[in-house]
C-alpha positions in Angstrom: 0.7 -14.6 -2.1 2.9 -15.7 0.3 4.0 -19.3 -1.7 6.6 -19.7 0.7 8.8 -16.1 0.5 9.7 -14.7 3.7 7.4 -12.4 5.4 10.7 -10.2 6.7 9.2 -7.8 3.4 8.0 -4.0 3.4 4.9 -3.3 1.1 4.3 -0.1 -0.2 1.1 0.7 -2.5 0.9 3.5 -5.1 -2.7 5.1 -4.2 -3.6 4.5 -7.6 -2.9 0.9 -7.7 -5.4 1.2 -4.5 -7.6 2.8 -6.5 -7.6 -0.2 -8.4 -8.6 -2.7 -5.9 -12.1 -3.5 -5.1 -11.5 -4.6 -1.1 -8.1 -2.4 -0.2 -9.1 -2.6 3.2 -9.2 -6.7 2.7 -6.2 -6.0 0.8 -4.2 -4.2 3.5 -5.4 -6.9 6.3 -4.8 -10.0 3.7 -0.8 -8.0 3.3 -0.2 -7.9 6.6 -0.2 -11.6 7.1 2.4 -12.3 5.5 4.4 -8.6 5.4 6.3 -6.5 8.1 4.8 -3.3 6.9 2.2 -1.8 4.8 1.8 1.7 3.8 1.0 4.0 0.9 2.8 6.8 -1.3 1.3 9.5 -3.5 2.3 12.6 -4.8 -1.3 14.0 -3.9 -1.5 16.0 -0.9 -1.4 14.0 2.3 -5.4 14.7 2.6 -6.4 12.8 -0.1 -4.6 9.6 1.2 -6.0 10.5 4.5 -9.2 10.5 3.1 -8.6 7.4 1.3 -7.3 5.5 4.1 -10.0 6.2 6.5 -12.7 5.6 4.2 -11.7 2.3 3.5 -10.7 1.7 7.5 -7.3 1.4 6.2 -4.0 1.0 8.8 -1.0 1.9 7.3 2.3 2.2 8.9 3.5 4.8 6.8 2.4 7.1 4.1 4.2 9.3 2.0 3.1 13.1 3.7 4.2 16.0 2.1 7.2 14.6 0.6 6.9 12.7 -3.2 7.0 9.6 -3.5 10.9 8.8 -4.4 11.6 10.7 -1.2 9.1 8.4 0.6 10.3 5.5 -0.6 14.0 6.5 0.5 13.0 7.3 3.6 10.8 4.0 4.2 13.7 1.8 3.2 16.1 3.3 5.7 13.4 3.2 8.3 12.0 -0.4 8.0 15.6 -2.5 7.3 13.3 -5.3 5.8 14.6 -8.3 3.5 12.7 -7.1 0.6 10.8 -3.7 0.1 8.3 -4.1 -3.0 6.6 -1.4 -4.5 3.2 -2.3 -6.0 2.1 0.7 -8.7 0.2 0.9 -11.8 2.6 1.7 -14.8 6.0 2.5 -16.4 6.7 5.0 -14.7 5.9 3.7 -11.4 8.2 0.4 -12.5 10.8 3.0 -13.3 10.6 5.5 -9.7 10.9 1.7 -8.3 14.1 0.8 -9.9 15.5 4.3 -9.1 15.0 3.5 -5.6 16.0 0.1 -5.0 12.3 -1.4 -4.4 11.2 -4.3 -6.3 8.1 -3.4 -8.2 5.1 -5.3 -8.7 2.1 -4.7 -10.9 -1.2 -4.4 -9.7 -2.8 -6.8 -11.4 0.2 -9.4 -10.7 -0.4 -8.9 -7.1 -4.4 -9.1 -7.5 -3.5 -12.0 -9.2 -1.1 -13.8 -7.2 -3.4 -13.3 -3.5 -6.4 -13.6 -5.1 -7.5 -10.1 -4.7 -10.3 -8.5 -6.8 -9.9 -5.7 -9.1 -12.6 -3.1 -9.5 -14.3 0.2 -8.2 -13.6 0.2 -4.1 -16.2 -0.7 -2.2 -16.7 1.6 0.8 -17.1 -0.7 4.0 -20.1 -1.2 5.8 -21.1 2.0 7.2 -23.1 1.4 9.4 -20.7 -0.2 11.4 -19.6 2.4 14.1 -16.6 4.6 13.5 -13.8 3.5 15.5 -10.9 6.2 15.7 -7.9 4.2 16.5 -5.8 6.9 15.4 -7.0 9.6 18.0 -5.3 9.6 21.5 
């Protein structure tokens, strides 16, 4: 997806656009090659994208908490003083909370499209791999 753009970019996914993708943790891996940071907003409780995120073995450097997701992507911006900061969602109205913020937004299926990622269910990673908790002390 790269085609040459800088990599100085901040990549935020809706977790429905997530929801969306077949391989997010491939998706994540694939985005950090050629992104700064990659994180996810929702306005569900911070559980649920907990959940998410670990089931799918799933980094992120930021996530949205208890705050919604305009908020988070404020605060994101300010903290991560990237060249771009794109914002790949699902709808209109994720389109429109991306304008309001100053993010350039990207459909999910454009972004599937332009790094070759497949759409779909989410497949849950091999589990019988062990559980690594790089997030515990």
């Amino acid at each position: 997806m790269n085609g040459g753009a800088s990599s100085d970019m901040t990549l935020a996914f809706d977790l429905s656009a997530l929801k969306e993708l077949a391989h997010p943790d491939s998706v994540f891996n694939d985005a950090r090659q050629w992104s700064e940071y990659v994180g996810v907003v929702s306005e569900k409780p911070t559980y649920v994208v907990t959940n998410f995120t670990r089931k799918h073995r799933i980094r992120q450097d930021f996530f949205s908490g208890p705050r919604g997701r305009e908020e988070s992507l404020d605060n994101v911006k300010g903290q991560f003083e990237t060249e771009r900061h794109v914002f790949v969602g699902t709808d209109d109205e994720d389109e429109a909370l991306a304008e309001a913020v100053g993010w350039e937004f990207l459909p999910v299926e454009d972004a599937a499209a332009a790094a070759d990622w497949e759409l779909g269910e989410p497949d849950t990673p091999d589990q019988n791999v062990e559980d690594s908790r790089d997030d515990w002390p």
